[in-house]
C-alpha positions in Angstrom: 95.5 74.3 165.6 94.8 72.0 168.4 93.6 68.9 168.8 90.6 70.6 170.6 90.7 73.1 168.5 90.5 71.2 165.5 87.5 68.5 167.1 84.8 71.7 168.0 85.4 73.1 164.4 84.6 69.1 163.1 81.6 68.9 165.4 80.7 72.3 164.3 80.6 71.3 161.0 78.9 67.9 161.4 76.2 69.7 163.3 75.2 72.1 160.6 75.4 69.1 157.4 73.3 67.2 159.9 70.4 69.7 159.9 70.7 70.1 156.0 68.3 68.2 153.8 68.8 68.4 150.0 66.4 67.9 147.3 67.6 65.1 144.9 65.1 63.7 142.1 62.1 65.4 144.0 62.9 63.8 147.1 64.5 65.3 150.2 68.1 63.7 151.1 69.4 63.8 154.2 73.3 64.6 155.2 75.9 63.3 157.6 79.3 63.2 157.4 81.8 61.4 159.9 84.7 63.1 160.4 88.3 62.2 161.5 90.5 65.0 163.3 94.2 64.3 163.7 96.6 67.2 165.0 100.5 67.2 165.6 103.7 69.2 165.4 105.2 69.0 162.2 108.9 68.0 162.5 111.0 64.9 162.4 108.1 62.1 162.3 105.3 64.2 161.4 104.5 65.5 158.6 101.0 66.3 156.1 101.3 62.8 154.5 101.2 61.0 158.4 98.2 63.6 159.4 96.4 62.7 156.9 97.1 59.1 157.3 95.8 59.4 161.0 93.2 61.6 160.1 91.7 58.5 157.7 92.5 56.0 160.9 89.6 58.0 162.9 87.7 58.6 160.2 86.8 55.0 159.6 86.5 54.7 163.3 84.1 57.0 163.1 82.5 55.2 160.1 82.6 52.2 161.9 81.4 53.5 165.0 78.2 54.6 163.7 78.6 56.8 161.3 77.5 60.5 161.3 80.4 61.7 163.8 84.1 63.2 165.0 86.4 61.0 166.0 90.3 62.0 167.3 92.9 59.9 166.1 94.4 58.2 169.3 98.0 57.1 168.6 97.2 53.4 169.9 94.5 53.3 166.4 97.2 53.0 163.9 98.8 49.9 166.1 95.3 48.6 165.9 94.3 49.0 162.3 97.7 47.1 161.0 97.0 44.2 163.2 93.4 44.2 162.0 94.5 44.4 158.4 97.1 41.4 159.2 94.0 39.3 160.7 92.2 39.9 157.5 94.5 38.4 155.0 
């Protein structure tokens, strides 16, 4: 699946939780969901275990963005995030 691919079927899916309300303790809850989309070849240097660690890069770029959205993983995020997680300690 494409990158492309793989981003409309996310947004498809955001856009339907978004319009669900459930009932919880006799009160209506609403849903969102952020959602990170990673795609790649599988070969020497990618493999499940990196697509899903990408796929967790955008999706707390998408949490952090605002929650309630897709995000791509861009190959420049992962740079970013371990220079972030250096300033932090």
């Amino acid at each position: 699946m494409s990158l492309t691919d793989g981003l409309s079927l996310a947004e498809r899916l955001r856009s339907r939780l978004d319009q669900l309300d459930v009932a919880r303790d006799g009160h209506k809850v609403h849903v969102t969901v952020s959602i990170g989309v990673a795609s790649g070849e599988v070969g020497p240097g990618c493999n499940a275990e990196t697509l899903v660690r990408d796929a967790d890069v955008a999706l707390y770029e998408a949490k952090r963005s605002g929650k309630n959205r897709v995000v791509p993983f861009l190959h420049g995020q992962a740079k970013q995030v371990k220079q972030e997680g250096r300033a932090a300690r």
